[in-house]
Structures are given as structure tokens and as C-alpha cells.
N, C-alpha and C positions, 0 to 999 in steps of 0.2 A: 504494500500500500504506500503509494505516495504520497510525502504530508508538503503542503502548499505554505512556502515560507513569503508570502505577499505580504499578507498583513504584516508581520512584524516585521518586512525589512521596512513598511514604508513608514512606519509607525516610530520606528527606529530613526529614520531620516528627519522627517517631521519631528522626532522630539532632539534630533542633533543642531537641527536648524533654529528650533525655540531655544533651544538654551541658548547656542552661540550669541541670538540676537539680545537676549536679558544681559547675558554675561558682558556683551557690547554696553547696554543700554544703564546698566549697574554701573559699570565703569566712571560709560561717559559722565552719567551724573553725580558721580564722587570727583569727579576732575583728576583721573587717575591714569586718563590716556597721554603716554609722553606726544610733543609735537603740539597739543593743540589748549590752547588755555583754558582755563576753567568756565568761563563763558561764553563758549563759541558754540554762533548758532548752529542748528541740528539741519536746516538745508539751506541754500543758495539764497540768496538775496532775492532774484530773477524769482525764482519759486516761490520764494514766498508770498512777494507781491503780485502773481498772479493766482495766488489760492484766494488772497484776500479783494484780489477784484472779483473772483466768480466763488461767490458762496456754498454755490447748489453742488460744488464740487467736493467740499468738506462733506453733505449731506451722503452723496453719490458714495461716497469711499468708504462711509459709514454704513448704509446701505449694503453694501457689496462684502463688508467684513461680518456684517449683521447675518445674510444668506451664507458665506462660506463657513462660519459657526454651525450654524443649522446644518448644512450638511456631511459636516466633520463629525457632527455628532451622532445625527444616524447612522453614518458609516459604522461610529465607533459603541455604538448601541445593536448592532447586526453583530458585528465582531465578536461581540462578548454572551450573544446569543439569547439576547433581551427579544420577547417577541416570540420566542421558539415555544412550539405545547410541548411538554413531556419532558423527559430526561433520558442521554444514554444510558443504555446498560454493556458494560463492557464484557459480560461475563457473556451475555446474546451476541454480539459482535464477534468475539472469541469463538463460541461454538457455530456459529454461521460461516465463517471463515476458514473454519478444520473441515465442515460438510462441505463446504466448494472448495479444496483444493485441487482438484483436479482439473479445476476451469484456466485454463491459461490468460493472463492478459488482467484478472480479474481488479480492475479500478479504485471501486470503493463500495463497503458494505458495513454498513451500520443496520443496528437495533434500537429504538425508542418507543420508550411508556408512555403511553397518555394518559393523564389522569391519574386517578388514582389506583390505578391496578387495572382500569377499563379496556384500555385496547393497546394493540404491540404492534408497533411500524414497523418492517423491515423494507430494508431500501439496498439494491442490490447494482452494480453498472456491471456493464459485461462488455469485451469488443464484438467485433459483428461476426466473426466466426467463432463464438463458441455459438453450442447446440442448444438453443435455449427452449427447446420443448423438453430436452434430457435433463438440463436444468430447474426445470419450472416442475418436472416431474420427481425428480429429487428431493426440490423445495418440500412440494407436497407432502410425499411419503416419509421424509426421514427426519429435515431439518428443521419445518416448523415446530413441528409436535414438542422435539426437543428444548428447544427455545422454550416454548411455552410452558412447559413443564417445570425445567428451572430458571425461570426469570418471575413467572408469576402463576395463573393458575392456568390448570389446561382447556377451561372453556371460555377462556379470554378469547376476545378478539381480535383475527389478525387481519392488519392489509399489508401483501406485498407488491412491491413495486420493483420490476424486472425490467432495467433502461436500458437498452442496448444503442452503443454509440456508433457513429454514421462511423461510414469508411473514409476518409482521405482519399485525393486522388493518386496522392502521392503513396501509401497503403494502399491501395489496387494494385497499382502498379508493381509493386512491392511482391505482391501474392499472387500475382498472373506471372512474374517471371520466377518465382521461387513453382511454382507449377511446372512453367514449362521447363525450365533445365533438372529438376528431377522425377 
């Protein structure tokens, strides 16, 4: 299983960039930066007297930090998994993952509770060549029951979800020449 380091590389970046700017910004107004004297304005002369001729521009920039907030914060309310019903079970996940070893290519396979014991998600990706009626008949016969048996009770309720991912053209091609030269 592949684990997706996006979030925190960008979360990583983003809090290297806020620091640096406090750590700048601390400084400057301690008078602590060599080269520039303790009262030296923060922009351009030029700048500054055209913020203070167009008003609507200080609004505008407040405005635009107002919306980039907002949606830093969803981001970072999805990340943390605010919003999600249920909780993983790792011990479902575990035994799901031993019944499909056989599946080559296998992506991502999780288990989740909803509620309070109510219903069992399982969420399953596959590539496009495995066998997914041998799969889905596996599921059935061997790997649900188990799952449900030990995660919660066995006349829980389950839905699975069986994603099978498109082919690439570049994976076609891929599989039509590993065909033909053996």
C-alpha cells in the first residue's frame, strides 16, 4: 500500500514559509536586522503612496486573505478527517488485506464503522486486470463474514465498494507488448 506524502510535504512548506516570515517580521520589529535602522519603513515610498491613493485596495487584499483563510482551512479540516462518519478499524483492514493477497496491483483497502456498531464500509481499488468477479466472489464467501465477525457483530451491515481503476494509455501499451513478446 502506498501512503501519499502531499499533505504533509505541503503543510511542511507552508509552515516553513510562516515561520520564516514571523521570524523576518519579529526581527524587523525588534530592530534586530543588521543594514537597516530601527525605523525603516516596511515598503517603498512609491507603494505606499499608491495604496493610500486607492483605498479599495487595502479592502481587496483583505478580502483575498479573508477567502485564502477559508480555504486553508477546509483543506486542513478534510486532512484531519473532520467531516468523515465512522472510524477505521485497523484490525478489518488487516484481515481484508491477508484475504486479497493474491490480487496483484492491489491500491488501497480500508474498513470503516459507522455508527455505533450499525454498518461496516469496506472500500476496496483494484487495477483493471485483476479478476474482479473472483474477487467480489471471495469478498463474499470468505472475507466479509470474517471482518464482521471480528470487528463487530455478524448481522451488521455491510457495503462494499469494489473501484477498479481505468487503464492508462501508457499501461495498455504496456500489457499489449508484454503479451505479444511472451
Amino acid at each position: 500500500m502506498r501512503q501519499y506524502a502531499g499533505n504533509r510535504i505541503g503543510l511542511a512548506i507552508v509552515g516553513a514559509l510562516l515561520l520564516l516570515a514571523g521570524a523576518y517580521m519579529w526581527l524587523r520589529g525588534r530592530g534586530k536586522l543588521p543594514g537597516l535602522p530601527p525605523r525603516a519603513k516596511v515598503l517603498p515610498a512609491r507603494t505606499a503612496e499608491a495604496i493610500a491613493d486607492q483605498p479599495w485596495a487595502l479592502w481587496a487584499a483583505a478580502l483575498g486573505m479573508v477567502l485564502l483563510a477559508l480555504v486553508t482551512l477546509r483543506w486542513l479540516l478534510i486532512c484531519l478527517g473532520w467531516g468523515r462518519r465512522g472510524f477505521r478499524s485497523g484490525t478489518g483492514t488487516a484481515m481484508l488485506c491477508v484475504g486479497l493477497k493474491d490480487v496483484e496491483g492491489l491500491s488501497r483497502a480500508g474498513v470503516r464503522v459507522v455508527g455505533d456498531g450499525v454498518r461496516l464500509r469496506i472500500g476496496v481499488t483494484c487495477p483493471p486486470s485483476a479478476d474482479v468477479g473472483a474477487m467480489a466472489g471471495k469478498l463474499d464467501r470468505d472475507i466479509v463474514g470474517r471482518i464482521r465477525r471480528e470487528v463487530c457483530d455478524d448481522e451488521i451491515g455491510t457495503i462494499v465498494r469494489l473501484h477498479v481503476r481505468r487503464q492508462s494509455a501508457r499501461q495498455a501499451a504496456r500489457q499489449a507488448a508484454r503479451q505479444s513478446s511472451g
